[in-house]
MDAnalysis code that builds the backbone (N, CA, C; Angstrom):
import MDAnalysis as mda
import numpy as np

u = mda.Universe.empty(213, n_residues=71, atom_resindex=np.repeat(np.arange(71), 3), trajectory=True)
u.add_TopologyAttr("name", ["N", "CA", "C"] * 71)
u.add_TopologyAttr("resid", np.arange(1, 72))
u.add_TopologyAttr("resname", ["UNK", "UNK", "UNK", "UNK", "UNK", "UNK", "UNK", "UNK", "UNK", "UNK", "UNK", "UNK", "UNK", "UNK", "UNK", "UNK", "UNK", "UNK", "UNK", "UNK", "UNK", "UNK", "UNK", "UNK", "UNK", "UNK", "UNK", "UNK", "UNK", "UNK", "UNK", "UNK", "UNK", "UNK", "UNK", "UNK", "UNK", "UNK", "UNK", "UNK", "UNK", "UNK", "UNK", "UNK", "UNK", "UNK", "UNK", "UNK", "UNK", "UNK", "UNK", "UNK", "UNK", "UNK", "UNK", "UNK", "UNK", "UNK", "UNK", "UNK", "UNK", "UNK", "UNK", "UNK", "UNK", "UNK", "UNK", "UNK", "UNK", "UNK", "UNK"])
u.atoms.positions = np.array([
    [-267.076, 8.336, 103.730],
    [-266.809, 8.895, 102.425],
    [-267.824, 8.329, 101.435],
    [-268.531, 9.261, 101.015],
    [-269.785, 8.662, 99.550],
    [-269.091, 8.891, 98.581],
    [-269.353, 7.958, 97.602],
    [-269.186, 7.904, 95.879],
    [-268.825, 9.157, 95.143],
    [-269.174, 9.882, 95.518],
    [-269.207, 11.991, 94.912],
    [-267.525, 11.802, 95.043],
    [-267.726, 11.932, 96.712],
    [-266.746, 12.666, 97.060],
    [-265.212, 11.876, 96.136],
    [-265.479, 10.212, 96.034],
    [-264.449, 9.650, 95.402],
    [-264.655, 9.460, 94.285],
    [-265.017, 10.026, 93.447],
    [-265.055, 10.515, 92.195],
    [-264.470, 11.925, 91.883],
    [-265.216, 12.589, 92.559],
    [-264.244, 13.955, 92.255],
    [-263.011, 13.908, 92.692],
    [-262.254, 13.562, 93.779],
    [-261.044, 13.398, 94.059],
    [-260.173, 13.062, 92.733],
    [-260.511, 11.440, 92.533],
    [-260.152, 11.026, 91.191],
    [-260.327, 11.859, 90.281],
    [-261.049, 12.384, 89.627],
    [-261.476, 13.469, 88.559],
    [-260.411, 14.488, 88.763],
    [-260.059, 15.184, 89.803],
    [-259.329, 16.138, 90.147],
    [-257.783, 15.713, 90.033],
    [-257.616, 14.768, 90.488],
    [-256.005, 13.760, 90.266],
    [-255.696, 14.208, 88.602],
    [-256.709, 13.142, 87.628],
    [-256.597, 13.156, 86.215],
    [-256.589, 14.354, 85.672],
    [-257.706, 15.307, 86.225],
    [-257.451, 16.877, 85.377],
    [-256.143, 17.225, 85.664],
    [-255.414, 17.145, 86.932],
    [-254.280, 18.311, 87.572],
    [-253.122, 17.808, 86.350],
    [-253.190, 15.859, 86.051],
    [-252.239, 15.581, 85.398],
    [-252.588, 15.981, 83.998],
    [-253.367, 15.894, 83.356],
    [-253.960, 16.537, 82.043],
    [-253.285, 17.660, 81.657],
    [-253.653, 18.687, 82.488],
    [-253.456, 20.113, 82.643],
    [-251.782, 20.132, 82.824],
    [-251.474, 19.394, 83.133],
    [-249.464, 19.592, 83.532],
    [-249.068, 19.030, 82.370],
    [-249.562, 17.978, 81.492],
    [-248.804, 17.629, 80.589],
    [-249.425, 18.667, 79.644],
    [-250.446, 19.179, 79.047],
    [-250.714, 20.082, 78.281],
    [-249.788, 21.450, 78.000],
    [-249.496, 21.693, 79.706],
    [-248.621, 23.187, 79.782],
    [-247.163, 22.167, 79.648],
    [-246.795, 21.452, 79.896],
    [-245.487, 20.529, 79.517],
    [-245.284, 20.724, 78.062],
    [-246.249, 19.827, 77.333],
    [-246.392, 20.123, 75.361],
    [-246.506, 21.560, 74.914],
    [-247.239, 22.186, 75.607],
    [-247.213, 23.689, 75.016],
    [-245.423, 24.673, 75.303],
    [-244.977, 24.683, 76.694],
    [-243.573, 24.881, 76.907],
    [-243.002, 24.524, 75.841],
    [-242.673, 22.929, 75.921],
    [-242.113, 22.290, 74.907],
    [-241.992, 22.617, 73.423],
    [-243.052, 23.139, 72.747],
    [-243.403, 23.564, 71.451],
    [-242.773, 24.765, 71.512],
    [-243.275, 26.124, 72.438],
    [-242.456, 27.094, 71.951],
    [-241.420, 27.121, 71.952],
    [-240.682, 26.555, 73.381],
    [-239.078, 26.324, 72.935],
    [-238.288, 25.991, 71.414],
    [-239.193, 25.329, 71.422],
    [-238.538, 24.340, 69.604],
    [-239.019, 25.136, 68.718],
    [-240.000, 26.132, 68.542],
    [-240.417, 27.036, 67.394],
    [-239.122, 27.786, 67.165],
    [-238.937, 28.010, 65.858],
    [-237.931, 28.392, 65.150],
    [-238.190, 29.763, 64.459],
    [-237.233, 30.515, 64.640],
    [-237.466, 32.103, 63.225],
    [-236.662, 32.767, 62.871],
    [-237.013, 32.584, 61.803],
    [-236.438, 33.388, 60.833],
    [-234.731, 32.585, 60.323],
    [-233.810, 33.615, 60.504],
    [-232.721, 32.940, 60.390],
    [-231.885, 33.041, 60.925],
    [-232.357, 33.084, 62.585],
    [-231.283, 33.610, 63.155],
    [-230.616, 32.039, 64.091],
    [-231.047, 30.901, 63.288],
    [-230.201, 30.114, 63.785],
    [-228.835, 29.379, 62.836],
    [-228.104, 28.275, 63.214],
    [-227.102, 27.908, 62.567],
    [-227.251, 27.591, 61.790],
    [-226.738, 27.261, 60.434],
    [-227.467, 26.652, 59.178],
    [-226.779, 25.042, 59.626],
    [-225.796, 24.742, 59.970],
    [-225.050, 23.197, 60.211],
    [-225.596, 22.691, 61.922],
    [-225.851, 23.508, 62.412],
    [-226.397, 22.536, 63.771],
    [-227.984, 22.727, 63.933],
    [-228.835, 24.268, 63.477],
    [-229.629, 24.241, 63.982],
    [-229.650, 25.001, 65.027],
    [-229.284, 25.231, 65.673],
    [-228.939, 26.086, 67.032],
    [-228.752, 27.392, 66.865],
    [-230.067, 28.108, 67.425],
    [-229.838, 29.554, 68.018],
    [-228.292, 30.204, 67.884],
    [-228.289, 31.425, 66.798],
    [-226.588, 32.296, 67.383],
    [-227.366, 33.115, 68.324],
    [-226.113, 33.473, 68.951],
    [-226.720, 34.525, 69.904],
    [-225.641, 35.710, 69.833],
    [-226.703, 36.490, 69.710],
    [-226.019, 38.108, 69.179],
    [-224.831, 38.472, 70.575],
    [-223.569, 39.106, 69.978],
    [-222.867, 39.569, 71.261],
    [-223.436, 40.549, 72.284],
    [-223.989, 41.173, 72.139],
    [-224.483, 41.402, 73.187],
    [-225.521, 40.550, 74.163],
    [-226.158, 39.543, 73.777],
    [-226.379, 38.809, 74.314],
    [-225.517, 37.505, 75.268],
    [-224.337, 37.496, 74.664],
    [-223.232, 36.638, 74.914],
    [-222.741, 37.630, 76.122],
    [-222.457, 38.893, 75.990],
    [-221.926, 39.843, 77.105],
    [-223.288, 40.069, 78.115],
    [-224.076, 39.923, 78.168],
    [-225.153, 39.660, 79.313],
    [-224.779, 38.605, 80.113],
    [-224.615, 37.077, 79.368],
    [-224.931, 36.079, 80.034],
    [-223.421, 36.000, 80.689],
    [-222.177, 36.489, 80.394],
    [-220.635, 36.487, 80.963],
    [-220.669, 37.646, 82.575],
    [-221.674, 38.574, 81.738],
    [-221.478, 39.590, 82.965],
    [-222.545, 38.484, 84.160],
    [-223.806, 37.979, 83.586],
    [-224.258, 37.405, 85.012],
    [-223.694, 36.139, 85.564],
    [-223.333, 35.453, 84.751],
    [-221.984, 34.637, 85.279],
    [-221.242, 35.031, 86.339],
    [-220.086, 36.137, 85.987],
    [-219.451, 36.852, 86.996],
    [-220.042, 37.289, 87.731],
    [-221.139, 38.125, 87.894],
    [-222.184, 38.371, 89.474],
    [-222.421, 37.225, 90.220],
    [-222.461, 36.333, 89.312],
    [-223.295, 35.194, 90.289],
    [-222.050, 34.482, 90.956],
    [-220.610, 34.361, 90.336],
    [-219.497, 34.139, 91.070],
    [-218.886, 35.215, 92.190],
    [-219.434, 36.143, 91.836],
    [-218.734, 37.161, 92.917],
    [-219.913, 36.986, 93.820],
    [-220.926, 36.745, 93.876],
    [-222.101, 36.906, 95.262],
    [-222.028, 35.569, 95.872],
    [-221.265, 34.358, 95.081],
    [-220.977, 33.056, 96.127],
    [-219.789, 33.858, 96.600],
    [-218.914, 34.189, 96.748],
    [-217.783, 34.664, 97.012],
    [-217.817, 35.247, 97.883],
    [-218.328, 36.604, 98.147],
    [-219.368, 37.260, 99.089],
    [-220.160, 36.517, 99.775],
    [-220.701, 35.690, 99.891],
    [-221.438, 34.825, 100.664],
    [-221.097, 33.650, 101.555],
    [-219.411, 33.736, 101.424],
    [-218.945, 32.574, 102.243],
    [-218.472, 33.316, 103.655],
])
C-alpha cells in the first residue's frame, strides 16, 4: 500500500462524514422551518388540519389490520 492510496482512503472516510452531517443539518433545518400560522400559538407545534388527522387514523387502522392478516 503507497501513501496515495492512504490518503485518499482517509480523505474519503472525512468527506463521507462531512457530507452526512451536512445532509443531517440541512434535514434538521427544514424540519424546524416554520409558516405562516398554521402552528400553536402556546406550544409551537404544527395543528394538523382534520383531514389530515383522518389520513393518519385511517393508516393506523391498515397498518393494524395487515399485522392481523399477517399472523
Amino acid at each position: 500500500m503507497n501513501v496515495d492510496r492512504i490518503i485518499t482512503m482517509i480523505l474519503r472516510r472525512v468527506m463521507s462524514r462531512v457530507v452526512n452531517k451536512g445532509i443531517d443539518t440541512g434535514i434538521n433545518a427544514v424540519s424546524k422551518r416554520r409558516s405562516g400560522s398554521n402552528h400553536d400559538a402556546n406550544t409551537g407545534a404544527p395543528q394538523m388540519s382534520d383531514t389530515a388527522k383522518q389520513t393518519a387514523k385511517r393508516a393506523k387502522q391498515a397498518a393494524r389490520m395487515a399485522r392481523r392478516l399477517g399472523r
